[in-house]
C-alpha positions as CSV (number, residue, x, y, z in Angstrom):
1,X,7.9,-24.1,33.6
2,X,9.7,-26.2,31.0
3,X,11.1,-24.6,27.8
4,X,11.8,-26.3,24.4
5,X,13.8,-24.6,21.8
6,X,13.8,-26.1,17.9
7,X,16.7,-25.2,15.6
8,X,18.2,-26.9,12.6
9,X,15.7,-26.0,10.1
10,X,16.3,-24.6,6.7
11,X,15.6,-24.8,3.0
12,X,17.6,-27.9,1.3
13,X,17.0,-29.8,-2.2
14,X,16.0,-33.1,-2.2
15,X,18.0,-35.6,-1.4
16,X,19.9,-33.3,0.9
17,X,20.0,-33.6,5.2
18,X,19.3,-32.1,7.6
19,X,19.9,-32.2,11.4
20,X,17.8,-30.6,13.9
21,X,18.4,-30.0,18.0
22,X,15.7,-29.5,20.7
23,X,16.8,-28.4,23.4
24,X,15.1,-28.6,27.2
25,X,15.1,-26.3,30.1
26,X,13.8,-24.8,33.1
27,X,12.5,-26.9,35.8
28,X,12.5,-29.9,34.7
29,X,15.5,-32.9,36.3
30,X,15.1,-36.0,33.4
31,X,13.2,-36.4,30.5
32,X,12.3,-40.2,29.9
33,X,10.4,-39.6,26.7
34,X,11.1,-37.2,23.3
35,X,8.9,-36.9,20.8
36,X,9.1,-35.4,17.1
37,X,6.2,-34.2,15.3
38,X,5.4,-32.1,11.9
39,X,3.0,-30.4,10.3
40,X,2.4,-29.3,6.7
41,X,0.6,-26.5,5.5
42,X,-3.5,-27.9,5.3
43,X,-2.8,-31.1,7.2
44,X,-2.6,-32.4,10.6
45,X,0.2,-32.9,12.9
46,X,2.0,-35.9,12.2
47,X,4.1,-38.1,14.4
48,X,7.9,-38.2,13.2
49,X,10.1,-40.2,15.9
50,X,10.4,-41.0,19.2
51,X,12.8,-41.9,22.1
52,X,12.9,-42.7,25.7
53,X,15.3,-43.0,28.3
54,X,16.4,-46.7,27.6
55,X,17.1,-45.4,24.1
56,X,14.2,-47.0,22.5
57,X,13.3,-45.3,19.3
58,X,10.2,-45.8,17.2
59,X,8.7,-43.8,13.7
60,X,6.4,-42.8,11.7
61,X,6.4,-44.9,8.6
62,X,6.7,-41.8,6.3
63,X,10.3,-41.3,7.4
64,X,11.4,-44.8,8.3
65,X,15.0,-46.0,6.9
66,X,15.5,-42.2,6.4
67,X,15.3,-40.3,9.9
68,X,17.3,-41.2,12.7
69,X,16.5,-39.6,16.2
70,X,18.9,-39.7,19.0
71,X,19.2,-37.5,22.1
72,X,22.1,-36.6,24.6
73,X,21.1,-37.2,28.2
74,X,23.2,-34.9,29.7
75,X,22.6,-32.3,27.5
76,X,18.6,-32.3,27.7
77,X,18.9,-32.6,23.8
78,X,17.0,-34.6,21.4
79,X,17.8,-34.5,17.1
80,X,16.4,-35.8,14.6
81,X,19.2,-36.4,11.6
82,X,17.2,-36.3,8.4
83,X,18.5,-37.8,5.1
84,X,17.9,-38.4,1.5
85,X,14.6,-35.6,2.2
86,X,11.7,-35.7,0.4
87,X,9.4,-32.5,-0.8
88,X,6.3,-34.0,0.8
89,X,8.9,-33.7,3.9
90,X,8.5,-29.8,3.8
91,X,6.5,-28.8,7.1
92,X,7.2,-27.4,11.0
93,X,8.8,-29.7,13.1
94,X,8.0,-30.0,16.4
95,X,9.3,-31.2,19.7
96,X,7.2,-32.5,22.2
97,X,7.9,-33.7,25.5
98,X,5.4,-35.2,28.1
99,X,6.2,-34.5,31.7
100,X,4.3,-35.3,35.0
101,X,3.1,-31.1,34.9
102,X,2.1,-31.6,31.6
103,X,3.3,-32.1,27.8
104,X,5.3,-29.2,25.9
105,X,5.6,-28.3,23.0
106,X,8.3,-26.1,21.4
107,X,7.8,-23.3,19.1
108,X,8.9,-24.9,16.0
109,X,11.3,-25.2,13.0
110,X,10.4,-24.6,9.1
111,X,12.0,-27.4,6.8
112,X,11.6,-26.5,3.5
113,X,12.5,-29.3,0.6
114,X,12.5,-27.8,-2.7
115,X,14.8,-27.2,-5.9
């Protein structure tokens, strides 16, 4: 089984940041690719960001120029540093990681952007 655990989430005004963590576990030995997602209330899953093991990053062109994910090999971690946040922003992000026994998703954090 392989674990992902969100955190990072919170209520902040626009224009503020935000940085969230995803952390992997259980038997799992690499990760090559890390994926963000989100989803607002009424709408479908959207892609956010993602990035492999060469470090190769790509987004959603929603949060281009203002999201920036990165990841920390050794600690099975991949964030996504959110700036200059939007109210159309406000949704559950996810992280998502495909594996050869399958692709996992974790539970999910609440970003809320709102005076």
């Amino acid at each position: 089984q392989v674990h992902l655990l969100e955190s990072g989430g919170g209520l902040v005004q626009p224009g503020g940041s935000l940085r969230l963590s995803c952390v992997v576990s259980g038997n799992i030995f690499s990760v090559n690719v890390m994926r963000w997602y989100r989803q607002a209330p009424g709408k479908e899953r959207e892609f956010v960001a993602f990035i492999n093991s060469a470090f190769y990053t790509v987004y959603g062109d929603t949060v281009k120029g203002r999201f920036t994910i990165s990841r920390d090999n050794a600690k099975m971690t991949v964030y996504l540093q959110m700036n200059s946040l939007k109210p159309e922003d406000t949704a559950v992000y996810y992280c998502n990681v495909p594996t050869n026994q399958g692709t996992y998703w974790g539970q999910g954090t609440q970003v809320t952007v709102s005076s």
